[in-house]
N, C-alpha and C positions, 0 to 999 in steps of 0.2 A: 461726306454725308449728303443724301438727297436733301434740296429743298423742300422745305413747305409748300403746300398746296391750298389753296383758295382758291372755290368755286365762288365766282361773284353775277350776281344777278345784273346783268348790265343790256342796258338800252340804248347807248351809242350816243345820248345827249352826254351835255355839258357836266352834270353832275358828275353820271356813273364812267364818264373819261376820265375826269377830274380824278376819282375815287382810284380805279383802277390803275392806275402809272402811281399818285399816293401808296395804294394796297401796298405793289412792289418794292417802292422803295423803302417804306419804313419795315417792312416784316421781312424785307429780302426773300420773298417766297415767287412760287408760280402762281400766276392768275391765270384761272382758268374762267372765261368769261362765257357766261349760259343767259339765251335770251329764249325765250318762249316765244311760239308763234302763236297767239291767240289770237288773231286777227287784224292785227295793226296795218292789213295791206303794204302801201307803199312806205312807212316807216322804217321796215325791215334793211330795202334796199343798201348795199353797199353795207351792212354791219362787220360779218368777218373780216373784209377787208382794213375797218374803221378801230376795230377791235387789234386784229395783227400788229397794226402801223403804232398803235399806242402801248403795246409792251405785252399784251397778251400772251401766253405760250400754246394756247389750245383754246376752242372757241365751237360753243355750240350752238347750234339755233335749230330747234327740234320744233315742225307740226305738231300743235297740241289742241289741232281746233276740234277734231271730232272727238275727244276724250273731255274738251272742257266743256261743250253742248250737251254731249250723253251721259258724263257720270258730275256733272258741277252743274250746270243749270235749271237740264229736266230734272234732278232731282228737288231742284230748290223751287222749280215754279211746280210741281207736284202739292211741296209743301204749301203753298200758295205767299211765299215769302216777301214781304212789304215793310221795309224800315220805315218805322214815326209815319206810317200813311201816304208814304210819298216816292221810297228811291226803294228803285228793284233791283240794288246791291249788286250794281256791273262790277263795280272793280274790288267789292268787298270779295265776291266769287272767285275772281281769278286770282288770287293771293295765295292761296292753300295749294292750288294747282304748282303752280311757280316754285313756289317751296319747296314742293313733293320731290319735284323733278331735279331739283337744283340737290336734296338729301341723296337722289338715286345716282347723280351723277359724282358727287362728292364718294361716293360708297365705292362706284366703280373706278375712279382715279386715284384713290387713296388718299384724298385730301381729309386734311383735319379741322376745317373751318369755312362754314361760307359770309358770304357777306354781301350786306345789299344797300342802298340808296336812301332808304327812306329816313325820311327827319325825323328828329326826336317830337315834335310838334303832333304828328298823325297816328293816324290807324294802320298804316302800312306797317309799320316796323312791329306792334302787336301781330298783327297776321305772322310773317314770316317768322317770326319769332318762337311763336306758340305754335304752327305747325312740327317745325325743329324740334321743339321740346316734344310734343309730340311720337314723333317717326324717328328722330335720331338725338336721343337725350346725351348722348356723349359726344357730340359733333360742337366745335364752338360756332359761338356765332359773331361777327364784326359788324359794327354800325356805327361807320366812323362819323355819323353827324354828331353821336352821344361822347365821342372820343374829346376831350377837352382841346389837345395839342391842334386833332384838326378842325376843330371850330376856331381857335387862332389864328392858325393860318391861311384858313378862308373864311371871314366874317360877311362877308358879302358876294354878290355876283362878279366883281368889279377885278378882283382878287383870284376868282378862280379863272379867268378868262385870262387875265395874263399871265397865271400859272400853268394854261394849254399852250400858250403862243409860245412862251417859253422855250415850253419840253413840245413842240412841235406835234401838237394834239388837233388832230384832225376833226373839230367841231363845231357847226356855224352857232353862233350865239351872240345878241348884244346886252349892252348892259343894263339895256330896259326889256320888260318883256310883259305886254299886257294881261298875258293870263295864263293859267299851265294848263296841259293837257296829257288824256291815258285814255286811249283807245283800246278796246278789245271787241268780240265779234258779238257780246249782249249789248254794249253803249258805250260812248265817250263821253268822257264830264269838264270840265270846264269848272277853273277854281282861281285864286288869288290873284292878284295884279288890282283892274279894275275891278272885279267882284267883287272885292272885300268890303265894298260899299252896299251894305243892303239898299238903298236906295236908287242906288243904278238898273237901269232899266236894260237888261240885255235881251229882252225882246223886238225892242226899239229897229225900225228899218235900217239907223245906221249902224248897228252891230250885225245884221244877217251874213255878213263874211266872217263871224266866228264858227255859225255851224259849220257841221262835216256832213250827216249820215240824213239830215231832213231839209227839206224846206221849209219856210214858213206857210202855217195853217191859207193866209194872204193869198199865197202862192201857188198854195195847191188845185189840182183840178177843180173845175168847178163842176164835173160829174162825177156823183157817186160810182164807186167799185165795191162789187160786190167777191168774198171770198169764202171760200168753204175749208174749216181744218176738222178734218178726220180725226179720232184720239183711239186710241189703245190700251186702258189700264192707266190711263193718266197722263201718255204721250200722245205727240201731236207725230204720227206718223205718215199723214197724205197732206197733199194740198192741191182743191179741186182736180182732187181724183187720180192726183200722181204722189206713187209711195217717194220719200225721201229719208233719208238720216238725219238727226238731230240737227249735225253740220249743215246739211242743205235747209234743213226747216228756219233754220236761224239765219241763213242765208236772202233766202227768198222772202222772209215776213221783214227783213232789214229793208228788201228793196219797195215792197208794196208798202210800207210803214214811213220810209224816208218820202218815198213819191205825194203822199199822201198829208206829209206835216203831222205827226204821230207821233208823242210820243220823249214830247219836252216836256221838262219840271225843273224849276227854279227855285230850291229851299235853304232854308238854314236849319242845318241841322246838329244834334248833338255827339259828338265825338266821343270816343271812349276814354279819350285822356281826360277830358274834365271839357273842351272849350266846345264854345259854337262853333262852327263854320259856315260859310254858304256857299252851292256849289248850284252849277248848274248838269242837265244831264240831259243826253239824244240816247231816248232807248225806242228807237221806232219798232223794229220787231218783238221785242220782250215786251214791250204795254199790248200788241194786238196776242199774243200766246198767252200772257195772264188774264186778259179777256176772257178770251176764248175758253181757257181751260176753266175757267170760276163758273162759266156757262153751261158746260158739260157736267160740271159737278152740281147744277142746280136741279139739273133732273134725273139725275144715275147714282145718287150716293144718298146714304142713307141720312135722315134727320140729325139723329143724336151722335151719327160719325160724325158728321158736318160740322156742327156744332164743339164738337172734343175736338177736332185738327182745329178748328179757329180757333181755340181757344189759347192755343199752342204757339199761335203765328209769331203775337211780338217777340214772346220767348225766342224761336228759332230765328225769326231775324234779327235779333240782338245776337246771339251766338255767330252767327255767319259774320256780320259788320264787326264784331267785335274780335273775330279769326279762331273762333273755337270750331272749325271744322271737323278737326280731326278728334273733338274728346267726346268721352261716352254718351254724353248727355244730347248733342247732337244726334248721334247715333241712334241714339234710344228712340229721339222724335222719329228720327225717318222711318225704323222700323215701323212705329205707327202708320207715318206718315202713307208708305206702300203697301200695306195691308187698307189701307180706307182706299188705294185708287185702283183697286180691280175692279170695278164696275164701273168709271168714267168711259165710260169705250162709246162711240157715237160721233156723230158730226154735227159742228157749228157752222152756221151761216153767220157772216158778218157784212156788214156796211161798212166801207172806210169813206169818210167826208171832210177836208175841212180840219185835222184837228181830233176828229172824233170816232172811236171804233164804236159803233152802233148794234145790236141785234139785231138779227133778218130771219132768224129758223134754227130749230133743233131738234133734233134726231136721235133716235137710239134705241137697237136690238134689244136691251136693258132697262128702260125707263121705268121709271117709278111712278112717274105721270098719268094715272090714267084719268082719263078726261069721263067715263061714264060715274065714277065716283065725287069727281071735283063737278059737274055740271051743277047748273044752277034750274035745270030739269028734274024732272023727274031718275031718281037711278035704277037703270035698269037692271044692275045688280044685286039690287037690296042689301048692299054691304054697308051702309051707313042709315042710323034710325035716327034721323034729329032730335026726336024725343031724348035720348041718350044724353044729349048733350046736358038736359037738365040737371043729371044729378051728377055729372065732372060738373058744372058750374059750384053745386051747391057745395061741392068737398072742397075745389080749391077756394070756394068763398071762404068758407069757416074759421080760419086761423086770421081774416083779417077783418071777420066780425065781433070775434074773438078780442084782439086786440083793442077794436075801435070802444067796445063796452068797456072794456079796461080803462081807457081812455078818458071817457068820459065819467066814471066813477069820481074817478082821481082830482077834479075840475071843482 
């Protein structure tokens, strides 16, 4: 009889090495090992190779940058998407993608199980989990952190490192490691070790060799740069005047964004399992595109749409952070969500300084803006009578004049 088949989501560190020669042995199956190229640059290097050498039987590593820019980002900064006021949900994003791809490959191998990395502790293992159930409700799924036997046998870092050395697992790692990290092409975040200390300053000069994608605000020019993004229905399709792809948009706003100091945040935030956490995060280009795009929507979208999508926000970024990508309700939002950004279409001017994305000018074939009506002149349209304004005062007065006599009766 053929073996088992497991598609495992693997990234070439210590864990999912660990995992993977484990998978094998205990289920006697094939591991078929699938890494997504989101952006991780130079990470990737040497993976097949690293993946072969440790027991792998097949090994994929699929470009998924311009698919996870055009149908996972732009969609989500459309929605204008911001977890607890603070994180633009880099790696919550890329989780549903990973999944997808990891269901479609499993489909196409004949495998009957995937399996991933994530600890019983986080949010990652909800994501992958609930995309699965999802897109392939008959596919199992393996998470061997939740596996009792291999929590035993690897209780600490200390244990799985000698369990590579062992079985001759090709992995650099020591048995201290001051912080974890997960790069993709919206941000990298930065979490546990030193972190775990909310008091720790990782801003501090002597922590700037943890960034990757920025500089410090400190360090950045001391001349403002000025940039122009183009939008389309809610995409940011030019930049100063050159049309790009999602891929490239995310690209370039990465480099003027890093150059710039753009684009750190340092929070503690609320997990879906029940804990705090605190993490840090480098989203230099994703904070100057939700700029920008909130900018365009100030003057090209209607009031009371405006108003009904924000209203919506924490909702869909709870869904997203919390891996419900793939269910109705998500769905439902975005239909909204692209029906309110056909008329964002326009150009932003911005300022980068220092730390800071600034407003410089706004534009658009579409505007709603018209300045003969908002003057504080005479209108030369006679579309507005101030007079007017008297008896809208006196209606919505009513109900809390209303009350107030109420009020006072009662006294």
């Amino acid at each position: 009889m053929a073996k088992e088949k497991i598609v495992l989501a693997y990234s070439g560190g210590l864990d999912t090495s660990v995992i993977l020669k484990w998978l094998k042995e205990t289920y006697d199956a094939e591991i078929i090992a699938f890494t997504a190229d989101i952006g991780q640059k130079e990470e990737l290097d040497g993976l097949e190779e690293k993946a072969f050498a440790t027991g792998a039987s097949k090994v994929y590593i699929d470009d998924l940058r311009e698919e996870f820019a055009r149908d996972f980002i732009f969609p989500m900064f459309q929605a204008g998407a911001l977890y607890e006021g603070q994180y633009l949900l880099g790696t919550s994003i890329a989780r549903p993608l990973i999944a997808k791809r990891m269901v479609e490959i499993a489909r196409a191998e004949g495998a009957t199980a995937i399996a991933h990395g994530a600890t019983g502790k986080g949010n990652d293992q909800v994501r992958f989990e609930l995309t699965a159930a999802s897109l392939a409700p008959d596919i199992k799924v393996i998470a061997p952190w939740r596996i009792e036997a291999f929590r035993e046998q690897f209780p600490g870092r200390a244990e799985m490192i000698a369990y590579a050395e062992k079985h001759g697992i090709p992995v650099k790692a020591t048995a201290s490691k001051p912080y974890s990290m997960d790069r993709n092409l919206l941000h990298i975040s930065f979490e546990s070790g030193m972190l775990e200390d909310p008091w720790f300053d990782a801003s501090a000069e002597s922590n700037r060799d943890m960034y990757v994608l920025s500089v410090s605000p400190e360090e950045a020019p001391d001349e403002p740069e000025y940039v122009e993004l183009e939008f389309e229905a809610g995409n940011c399709v030019a930049i100063n005047g050159e049309r790009m792809t999602p891929l490239q948009v995310m690209e370039k706003l990465n480099e003027l964004g890093g150059k710039h100091g753009i684009g750190r945040v340092d929070m503690v935030e609320n997990r879906f399992v029940g804990m705090k956490s605190r993490g840090v995060y480098e989203t230099p280009g994703g904070t100057i595109l939700f700029t920008a795009h909130r900018k365009m929507e100030s003057l090209t979208m209607d009031r009371e749409v405006m108003h009904l999508r924000d209203s919506l926000i924490p909702k869909y970024a709870s869904l997203v952070y919390n891996g419900f990508w793939f269910a109705p309700e998500r769905l439902a939002i975005q239909a909204l969500v692209t029906e309110s950004q056909k008329n964002v279409t326009g150009t932003v001017r911005l300022k980068l300084y220092k730390g800071n994305v600034i407003a410089a000018g706004l534009k658009s074939p579409v505007s709603l803006y018209n300045p003969d009506i908002a003057t504080m002149e005479a209108d030369p349209t006679q579309a507005y009578d101030q007079g007017d304004a008297t008896g809208f005062i006196r209606l919505n007065a009513l109900r809390l004049k209303v009350a107030a006599a109420a009020q006072a009766k009662s006294r």
